[in-house]
Steps between C-alpha positions, in 0.01 A plus 500: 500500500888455532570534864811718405371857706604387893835433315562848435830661505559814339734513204578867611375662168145622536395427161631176514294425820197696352529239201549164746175665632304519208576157393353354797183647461485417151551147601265523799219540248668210271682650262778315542657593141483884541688431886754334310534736224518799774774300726705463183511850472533560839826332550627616159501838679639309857635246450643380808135503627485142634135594624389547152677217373394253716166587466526489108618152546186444706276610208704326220448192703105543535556587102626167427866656417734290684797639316442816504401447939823330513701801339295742709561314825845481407514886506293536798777239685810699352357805574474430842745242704312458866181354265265712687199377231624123468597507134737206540226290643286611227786408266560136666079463442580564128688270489853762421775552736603315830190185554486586868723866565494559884244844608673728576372671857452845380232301274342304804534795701301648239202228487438469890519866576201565251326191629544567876186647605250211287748186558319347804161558362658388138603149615298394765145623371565439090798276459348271796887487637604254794872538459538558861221228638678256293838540635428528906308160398787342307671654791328347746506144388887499474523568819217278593684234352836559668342540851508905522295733626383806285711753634807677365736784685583699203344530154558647186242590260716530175268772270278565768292719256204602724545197795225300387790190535600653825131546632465141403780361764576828750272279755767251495849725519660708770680711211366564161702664262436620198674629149362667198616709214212675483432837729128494425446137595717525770307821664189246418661280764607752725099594559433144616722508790610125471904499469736575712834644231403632167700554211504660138741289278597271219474138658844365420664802643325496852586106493828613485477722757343264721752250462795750554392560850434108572134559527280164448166476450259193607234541228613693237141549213501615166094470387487563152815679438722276307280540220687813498831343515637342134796358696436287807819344585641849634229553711475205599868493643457821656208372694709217624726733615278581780306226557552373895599171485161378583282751314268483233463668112153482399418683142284426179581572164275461171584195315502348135571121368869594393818554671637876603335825508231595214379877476093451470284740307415657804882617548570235810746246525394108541710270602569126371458270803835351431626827516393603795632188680835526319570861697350407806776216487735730399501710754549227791137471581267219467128460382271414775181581367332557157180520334344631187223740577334790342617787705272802314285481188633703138160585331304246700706229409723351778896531480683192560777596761684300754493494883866482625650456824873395557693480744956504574598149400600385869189327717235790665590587856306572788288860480658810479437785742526881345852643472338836493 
């Protein structure tokens, strides 16, 4: 079945809707040729119905059409501007439009509000994930190897999502923050009880925030969110931003054998290695640890990511105490 029914938003006619309807059940029990014919007709009669479209380009796609997906996804991405369904990732997958066009957050809004309530049971228990165990141990051997406890006075947990990154290091921080731009996975988080500040917003935006009133961080984590994130060198200078001058970024991305960013079929960003250097650089910070792991499994088949942790270019200083 095309997974097109949690993606639901009305067109506002009631035969229209009535039609999206009936062209999901029809493809629920494999017609996939009569769903098509029915959305055809459905946003004949709508059609600004990006709902409809995007889920016709869903079922030209199974159907083999890639033009007629592309033209379909086209609609469904002029029809509606925040890119609530993802047509211009589905677009860049096709091979037609932008080769890596930034999400928009009212789409990744979208995606971790629906998966909220099944995303720690999703990753840990059938992706075999160990994002988080990864980092506090790349973590811990940088500061191993500079002479430095493992302890940090404030820490940010850049998209937080449900804490499992936070749960992984709260033993080891007086002040955990954390930021996400989803509601659901952030009231996930609030039920655990482990930070300190929550927020609800889009990560470059809080950055800024942060850095307006002079606050710096001492571990600032970001465990499996740049695959997200299309662009790293903004990001990446934001985070610098706030960085104390003897604090820590520790993140992992998904990686491929090229340079830049690469949308995957799954609709996630890799990163080129070189690429991922090149914006740490950029932003004034330095590589002090890196390692290719396989931070969840797609399928059963482990993802090659990286294991990052950088630091500001200037030497490490002695701990940092909380600045509350």
């Amino acid at each position: 079945m095309i997974d097109t029914g949690p993606l639901f938003v009305s067109s506002g006619d009631l035969v229209a809707d009535r039609r999206y309807k009936w062209a999901l059940d029809h493809a629920a029990r494999g017609d996939f040729t009569g769903a098509a014919d029915i959305l055809v007709q459905t946003v004949e009669r709508a059609p600004s119905f990006a709902t409809a479209w995007f889920a016709l380009g869903a079922i030209r796609d199974r159907l083999g059409d890639r033009d007629g997906a592309i033209t379909a996804f086209e609609k469904a991405r002029d029809a509606d501007p925040g890119d609530y369904h993802g047509a211009r990732l589905q677009l860049a997958r096709l091979g037609s439009g932008d080769i890596a066009p930034a999400m928009t957050e009212t789409y990744i809004r979208r995606l971790f509000d629906q998966y909220a309530a099944r995303y720690d049971a999703a990753l840990t228990e059938h992706l075999d994930y160990r994002g988080p165990a990864l980092l506090l141990d790349a973590v811990t051997e940088t500061l191993r190897a500079a002479g430095r406890p493992l302890r940090f006075g404030s820490m940010l947990d850049l998209g937080c999502g449900t804490g499992l990154g936070g749960g992984a290091f709260r033993p080891f921080v007086d002040w955990l923050i954390g930021v996400d731009l989803s509601l659901a996975m952030v009231a996930q988080a609030v039920a655990k009880g482990l930070y300190d500040r929550l927020a609800i917003a889009d990560l470059k935006s809080f950055l800024v925030e942060e850095a307006a009133r002079a606050a710096r961080h001492h571990l600032i984590l970001a465990a499996d969110v740049f695959v997200y994130v299309n662009d790293l060198d903004p990001i990446a200078a934001a985070i610098a931003r706030v960085l104390a001058p003897d604090g820590l970024v520790a993140f992992t991305v998904e990686t491929h054998s090229g340079d830049g960013a690469k949308l995957l079929p799954t609709l996630r960003y890799a990163h080129g290695e070189t690429y991922v250097r090149s914006a740490i650089d950029s932003a004034g910070l330095s590589v002090a640890y890196l390692s290719k792991a396989a931070v969840r499994r797609e399928k059963g088949v482990p993802v090659e990511s990286l294991v990052v942790v950088a630091r500001p270019s200037t030497p490490m200083r002695a701990p940092a105490t909380s600045d509350g």
